[in-house]
C-alpha positions as a printed NumPy array, in Angstrom:
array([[  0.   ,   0.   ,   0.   ],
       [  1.068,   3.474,  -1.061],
       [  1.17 ,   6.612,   0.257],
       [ -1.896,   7.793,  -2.087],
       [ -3.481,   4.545,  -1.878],
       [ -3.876,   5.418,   2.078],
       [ -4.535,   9.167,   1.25 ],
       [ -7.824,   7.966,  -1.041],
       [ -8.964,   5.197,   1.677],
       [-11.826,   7.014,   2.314],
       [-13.121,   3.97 ,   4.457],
       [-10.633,   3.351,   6.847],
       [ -9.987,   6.829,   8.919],
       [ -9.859,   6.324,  12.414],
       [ -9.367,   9.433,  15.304],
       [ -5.9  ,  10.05 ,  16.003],
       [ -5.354,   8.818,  20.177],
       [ -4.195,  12.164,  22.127],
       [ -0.618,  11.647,  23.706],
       [ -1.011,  10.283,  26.99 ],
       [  0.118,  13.48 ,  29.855],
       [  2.674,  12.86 ,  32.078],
       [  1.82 ,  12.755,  36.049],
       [  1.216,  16.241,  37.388],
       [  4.312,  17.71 ,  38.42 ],
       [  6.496,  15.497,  36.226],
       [  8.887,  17.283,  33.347],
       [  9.211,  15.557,  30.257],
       [ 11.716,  16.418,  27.68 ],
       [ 10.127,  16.331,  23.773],
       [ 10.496,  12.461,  23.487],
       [  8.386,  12.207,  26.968],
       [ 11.059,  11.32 ,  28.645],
       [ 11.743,  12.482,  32.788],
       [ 13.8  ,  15.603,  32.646],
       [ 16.292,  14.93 ,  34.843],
       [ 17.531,  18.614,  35.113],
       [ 14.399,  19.785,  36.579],
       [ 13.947,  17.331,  39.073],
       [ 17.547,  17.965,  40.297],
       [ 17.273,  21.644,  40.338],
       [ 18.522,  25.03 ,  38.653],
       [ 21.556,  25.023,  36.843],
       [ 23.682,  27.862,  37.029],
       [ 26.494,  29.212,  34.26 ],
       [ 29.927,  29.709,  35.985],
       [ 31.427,  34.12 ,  35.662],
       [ 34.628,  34.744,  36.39 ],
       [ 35.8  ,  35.104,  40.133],
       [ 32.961,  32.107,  40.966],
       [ 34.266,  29.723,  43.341],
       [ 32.182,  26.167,  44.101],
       [ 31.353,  27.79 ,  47.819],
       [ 30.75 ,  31.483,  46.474],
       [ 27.97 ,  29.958,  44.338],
       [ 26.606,  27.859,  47.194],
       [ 26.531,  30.946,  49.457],
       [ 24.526,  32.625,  46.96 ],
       [ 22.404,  29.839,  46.163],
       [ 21.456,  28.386,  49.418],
       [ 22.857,  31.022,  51.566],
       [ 25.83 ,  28.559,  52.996],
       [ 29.169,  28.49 ,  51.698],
       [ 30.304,  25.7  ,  53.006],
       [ 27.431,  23.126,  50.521],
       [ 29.321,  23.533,  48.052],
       [ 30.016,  19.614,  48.211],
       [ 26.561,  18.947,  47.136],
       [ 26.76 ,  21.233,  43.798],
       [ 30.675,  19.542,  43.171],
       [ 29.127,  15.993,  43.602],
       [ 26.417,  17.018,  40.925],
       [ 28.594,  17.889,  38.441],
       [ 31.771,  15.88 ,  39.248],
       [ 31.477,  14.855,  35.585],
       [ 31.728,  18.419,  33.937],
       [ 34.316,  20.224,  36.854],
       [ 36.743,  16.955,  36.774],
       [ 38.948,  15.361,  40.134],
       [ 39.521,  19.193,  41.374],
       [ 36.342,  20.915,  42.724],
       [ 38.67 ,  24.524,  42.771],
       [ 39.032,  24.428,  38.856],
       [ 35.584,  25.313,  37.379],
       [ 35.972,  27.108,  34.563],
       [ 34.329,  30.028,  33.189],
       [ 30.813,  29.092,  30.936],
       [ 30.52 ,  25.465,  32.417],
       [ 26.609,  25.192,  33.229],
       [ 26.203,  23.309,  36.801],
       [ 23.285,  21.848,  37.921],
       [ 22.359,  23.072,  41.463],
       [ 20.687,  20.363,  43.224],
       [ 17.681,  21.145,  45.594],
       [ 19.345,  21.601,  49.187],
       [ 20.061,  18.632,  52.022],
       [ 20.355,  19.627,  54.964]])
């Protein structure tokens, strides 16, 4: 069967089936999938003079959790949580106290 053949089926159209919504509350990225990033947090872009704990003071008002943001992006910063570089986006996990 054809493209036209199934354009001039008059007899066999059928409703198209809405997409199925995710749970309420629940990000989805386009292919539906859980979006990770929101459900871990903000992310933030690294300036110049940013340091792991000057971006956790800001962010959560306490310097010294800036472990939590290094062990959420230990991937993108590397073995050395004092080398982030300028333009690195960090994801900025929701706060544990």
């Amino acid at each position: 069967m054809g493209l036209f053949d199934f354009l001039s089926n008059e007899g066999e159209k059928k409703p198209v089936e809405p997409a199925a919504k995710p749970a309420a509350g629940g990000a989805t990225d386009f292919f539906g999938n859980a979006d990770k990033t929101a459900a871990a947090g903000e992310t933030y872009t690294v300036v110049s003079g940013d340091s792991l704990s000057k971006i956790a003071r800001n962010h959560y008002g306490d310097g010294s959790k800036w472990h939590q943001i290094y062990e959420a992006n230990k991937a993108i910063i590397g073995s050395d949580p004092d080398k982030i570089e300028v333009g690195q986006v960090l994801t900025l996990p929701k706060a544990v106290s």
